[in-house]
C-alpha positions in Angstrom: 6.1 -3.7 75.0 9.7 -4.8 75.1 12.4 -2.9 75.8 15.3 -1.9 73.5 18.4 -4.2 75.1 21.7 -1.7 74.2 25.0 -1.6 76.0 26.7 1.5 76.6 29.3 0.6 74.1 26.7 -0.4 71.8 25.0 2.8 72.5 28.6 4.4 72.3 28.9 3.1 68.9 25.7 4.3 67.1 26.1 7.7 68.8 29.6 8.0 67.4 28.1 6.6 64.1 25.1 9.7 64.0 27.2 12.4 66.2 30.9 11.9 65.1 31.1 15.2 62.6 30.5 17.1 66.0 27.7 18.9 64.9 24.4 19.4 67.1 26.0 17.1 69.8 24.4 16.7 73.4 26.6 16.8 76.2 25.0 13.4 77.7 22.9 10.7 76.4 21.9 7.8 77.8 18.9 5.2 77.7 16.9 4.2 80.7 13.8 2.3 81.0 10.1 3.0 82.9 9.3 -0.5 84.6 10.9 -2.7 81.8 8.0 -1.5 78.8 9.1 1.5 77.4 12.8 2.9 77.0 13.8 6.6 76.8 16.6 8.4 74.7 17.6 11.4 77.0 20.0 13.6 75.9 21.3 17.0 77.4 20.9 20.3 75.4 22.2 22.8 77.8 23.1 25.3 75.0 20.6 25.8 71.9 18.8 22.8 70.8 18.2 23.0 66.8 16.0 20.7 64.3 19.2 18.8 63.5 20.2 18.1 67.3 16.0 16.5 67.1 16.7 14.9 63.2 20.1 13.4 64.8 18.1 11.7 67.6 15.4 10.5 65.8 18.2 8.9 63.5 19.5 7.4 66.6 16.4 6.2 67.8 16.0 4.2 64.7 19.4 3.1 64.4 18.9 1.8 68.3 15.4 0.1 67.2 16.5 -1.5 63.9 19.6 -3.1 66.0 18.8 -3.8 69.4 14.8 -3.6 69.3 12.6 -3.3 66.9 9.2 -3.9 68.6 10.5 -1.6 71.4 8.7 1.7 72.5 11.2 4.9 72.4 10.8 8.3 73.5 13.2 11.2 73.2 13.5 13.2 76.1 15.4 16.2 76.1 16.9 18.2 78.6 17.7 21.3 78.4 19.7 22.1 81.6 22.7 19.9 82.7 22.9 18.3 86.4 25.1 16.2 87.7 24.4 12.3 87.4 23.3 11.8 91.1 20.2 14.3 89.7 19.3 12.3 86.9 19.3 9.0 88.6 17.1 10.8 91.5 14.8 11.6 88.7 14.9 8.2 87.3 14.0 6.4 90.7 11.5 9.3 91.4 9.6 8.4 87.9 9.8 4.6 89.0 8.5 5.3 92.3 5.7 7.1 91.0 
């Protein structure tokens, strides 16, 4: 499967796009890939994550999908907890590595 193929000021844009009232807003989101076949939305919910934090996402996703890859596989992964970035690229090369 291909992957979605997004800048982050492309990325930027369509977040601003979905996210700019400032409602159910993630403190980070960013897309990485698992060995070039499937991409992943992860955002960080370190406060309450509600139904219109997911619906916002999933408008993201498509929004992503429709512009920068529509045959691409995406999942939404969501964090809960925040960690600094040296922690999520840990995780990242840990889930490649695997």
């Amino acid at each position: 499967m291909p992957c979605l193929v997004v800048t982050t000021e492309q990325l930027e844009r369509e977040f601003l796009k979905v996210f700019g009232d400032g409602q159910s807003v993630p403190v980070k989101c960013w897309v990485d890939h698992f060995h070039d076949d499937h991409t992943f939305i992860r955002a960080v919910f370190p406060g309450e994550f509600t139904a219109e934090g997911a619906d916002r996402l999933l408008v993201l996703r498509r929004r992503l999908q429709d512009l920068y890859g529509s045959k691409s596989t995406v999942s939404i992964v969501i964090h809960l907890e925040d960690f600094d970035w040296d922690y999520f690229a840990a995780h990242r090369l840990y889930i490649h590595l695997r």
